[in-house]
KOLFIFI-292369 format. One record per residue (C-alpha): residue in one letter; x, y, z. Coordinates in steps of 0.2 Angstrom, whole numbers, plus 5000, padded with zeros to 4 digits. Example, Ala and Ser with C-alpha at 12.3 -4.5 7.8 and 13.67 -1.06 7.14 Angstrom:
KOLFIFI-292369
- vexba, xx, yy, zz
- a, 5062, 4978, 5039
- s, 5068, 4995, 5036
end
This chain:
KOLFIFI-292369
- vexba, xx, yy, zz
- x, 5000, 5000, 5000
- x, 5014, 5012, 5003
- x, 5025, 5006, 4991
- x, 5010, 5010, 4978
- x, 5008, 5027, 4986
- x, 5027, 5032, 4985
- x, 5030, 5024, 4966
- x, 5014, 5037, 4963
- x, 5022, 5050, 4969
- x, 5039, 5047, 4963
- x, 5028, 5046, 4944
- x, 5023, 5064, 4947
- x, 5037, 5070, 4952
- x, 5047, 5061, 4935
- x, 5033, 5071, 4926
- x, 5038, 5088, 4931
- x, 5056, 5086, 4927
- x, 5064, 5083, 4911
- x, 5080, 5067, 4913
- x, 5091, 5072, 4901
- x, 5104, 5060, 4893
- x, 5117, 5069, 4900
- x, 5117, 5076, 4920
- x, 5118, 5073, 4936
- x, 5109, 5058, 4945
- x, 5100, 5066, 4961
- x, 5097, 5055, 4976
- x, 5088, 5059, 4990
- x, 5081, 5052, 5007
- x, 5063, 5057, 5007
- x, 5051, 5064, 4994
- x, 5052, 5082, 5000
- x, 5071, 5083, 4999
- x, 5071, 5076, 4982
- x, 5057, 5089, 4975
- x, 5068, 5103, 4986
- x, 5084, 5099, 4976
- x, 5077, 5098, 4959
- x, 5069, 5114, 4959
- x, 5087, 5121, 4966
- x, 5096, 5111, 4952
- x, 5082, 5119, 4938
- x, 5084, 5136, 4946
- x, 5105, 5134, 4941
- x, 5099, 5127, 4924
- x, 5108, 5108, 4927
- x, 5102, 5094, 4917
- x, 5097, 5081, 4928
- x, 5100, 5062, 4923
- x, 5096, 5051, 4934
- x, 5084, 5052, 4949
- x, 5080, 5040, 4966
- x, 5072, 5041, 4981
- x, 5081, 5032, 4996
- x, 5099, 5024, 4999
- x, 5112, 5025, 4983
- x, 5112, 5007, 4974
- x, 5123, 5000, 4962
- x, 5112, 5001, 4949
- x, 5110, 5018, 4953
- x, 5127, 5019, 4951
- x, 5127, 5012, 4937
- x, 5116, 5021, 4927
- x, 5126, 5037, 4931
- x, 5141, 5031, 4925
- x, 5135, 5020, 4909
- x, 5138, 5035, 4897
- x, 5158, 5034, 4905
- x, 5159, 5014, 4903
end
């Protein structure tokens, strides 16, 4: 039930931001903080990659660094 309501959440926020090919990967903790460092990273005008909420994986990782492997 909270998975479902996080993943629904995580879908709008994915909505309002456009990933780019190239940026940086943004992970954050909690929801909040994640919406709080996008708009601070669209307010400076860099491109954002890659985005998560909770701990940093290696497939997060990963998918950062694919353009570089």
């Amino acid at each position: 039930m909270y998975l479902e309501l996080l993943n629904k959440d995580i879908d709008k926020v994915k909505k309002n931001v456009k990933l780019k090919k190239v940026g940086v990967g943004v992970a954050a903790s909690t929801l909040g903080s994640l919406e709080a460092l996008l708009v601070f990273l669209k307010d400076m005008k860099i491109d954002v990659s890659v985005i998560c909420i909770g701990d940093v994986t290696k497939n997060d990782l990963l998918k950062v660094l694919s353009p570089f492997l």
